[in-house]
ROTIVEX-111030 format. One line per field, with one value per residue (C-alpha): chain; residue number from 1; x, y, z. Coordinates in steps of 0.02 Angstrom, whole numbers. Layout:
<atoms>
ch = (A / ...)
i = (NUM / ...)
X = (X / ...)
Y = (Y / ...)
Z = (Z / ...)
</atoms>
This chain:
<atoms>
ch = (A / A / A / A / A / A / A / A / A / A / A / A / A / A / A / A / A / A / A / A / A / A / A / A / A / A / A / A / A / A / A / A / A / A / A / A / A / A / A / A / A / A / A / A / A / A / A / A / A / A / A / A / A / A / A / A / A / A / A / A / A / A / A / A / A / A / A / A / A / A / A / A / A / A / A / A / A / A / A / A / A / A / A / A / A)
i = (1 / 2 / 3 / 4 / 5 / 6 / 7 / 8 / 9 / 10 / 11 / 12 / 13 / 14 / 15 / 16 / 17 / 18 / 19 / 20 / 21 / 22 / 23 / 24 / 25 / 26 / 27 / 28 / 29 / 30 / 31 / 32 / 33 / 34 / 35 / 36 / 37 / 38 / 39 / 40 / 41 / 42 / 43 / 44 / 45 / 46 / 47 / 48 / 49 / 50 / 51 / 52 / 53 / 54 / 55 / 56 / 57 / 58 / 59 / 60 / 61 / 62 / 63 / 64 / 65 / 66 / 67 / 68 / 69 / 70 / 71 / 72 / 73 / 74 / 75 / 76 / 77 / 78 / 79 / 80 / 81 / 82 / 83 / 84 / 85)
X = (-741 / -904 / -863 / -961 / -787 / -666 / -517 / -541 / -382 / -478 / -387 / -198 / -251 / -304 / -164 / -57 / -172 / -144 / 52 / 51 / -12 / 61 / 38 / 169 / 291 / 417 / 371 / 498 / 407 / 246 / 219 / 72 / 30 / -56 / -111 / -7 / -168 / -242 / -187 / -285 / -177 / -34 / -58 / -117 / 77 / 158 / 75 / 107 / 291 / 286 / 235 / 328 / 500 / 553 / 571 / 452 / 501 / 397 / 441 / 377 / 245 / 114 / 87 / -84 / -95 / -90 / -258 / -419 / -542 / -427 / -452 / -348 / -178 / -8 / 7 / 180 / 253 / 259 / 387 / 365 / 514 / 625 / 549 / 572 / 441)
Y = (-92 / -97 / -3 / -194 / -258 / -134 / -184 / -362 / -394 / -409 / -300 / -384 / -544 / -486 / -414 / -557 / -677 / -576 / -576 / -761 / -785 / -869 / -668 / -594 / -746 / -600 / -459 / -408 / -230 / -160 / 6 / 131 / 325 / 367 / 517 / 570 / 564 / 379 / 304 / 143 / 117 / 166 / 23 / -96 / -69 / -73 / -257 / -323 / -243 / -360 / -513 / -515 / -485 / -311 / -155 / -32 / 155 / 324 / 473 / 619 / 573 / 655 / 844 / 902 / 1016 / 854 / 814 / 891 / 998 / 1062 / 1013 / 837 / 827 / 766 / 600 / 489 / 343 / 182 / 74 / -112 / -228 / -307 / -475 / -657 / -792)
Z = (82 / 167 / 368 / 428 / 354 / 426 / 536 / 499 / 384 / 219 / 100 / 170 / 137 / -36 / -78 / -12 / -105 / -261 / -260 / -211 / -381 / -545 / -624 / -491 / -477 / -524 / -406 / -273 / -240 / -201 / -228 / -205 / -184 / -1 / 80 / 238 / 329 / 267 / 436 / 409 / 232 / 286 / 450 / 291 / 219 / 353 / 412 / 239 / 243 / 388 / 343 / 182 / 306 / 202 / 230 / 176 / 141 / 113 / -19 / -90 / -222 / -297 / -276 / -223 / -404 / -484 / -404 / -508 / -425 / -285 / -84 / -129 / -7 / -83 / -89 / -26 / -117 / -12 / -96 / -10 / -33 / -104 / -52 / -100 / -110)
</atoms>
């Protein structure tokens, strides 16, 4: 995202668009890998955790080895959900 559109809610109401579509009708769960330091995307799953009225929880995920060329930090899996629609 462009830092002009930063803090103003964009990428929630993306992804919120996006699972309010015909394509996820059947999707209870949102996952995604984050860096423990991405404070800004961790906020983003925690406010969409929110609005969707689930719980939203945070586990070991990808090692930093995994990453190529070194100076990459581990990354956590946020698991959103279950939710209904």
């Amino acid at each position: 995202m462009c830092s002009s559109d930063l803090g103003r809610g964009l990428a929630k109401k993306m992804l919120l668009e996006l699972l309010s579509g015909a394509g996820c009708r059947k999707v209870n769960r949102l996952q995604a890998t984050v860096a423990p330091s991405n404070s800004a995307s961790l906020a983003l799953f925690r406010a969409i955790a929110g609005q969707l009225h689930t719980g939203m929880d945070v586990s070991p995920g990808l090692k930093a080895n995994l990453f190529p060329g070194g100076g990459h930090e581990q990354e956590d899996l946020v698991c959103i959900g279950p939710f209904a629609r």
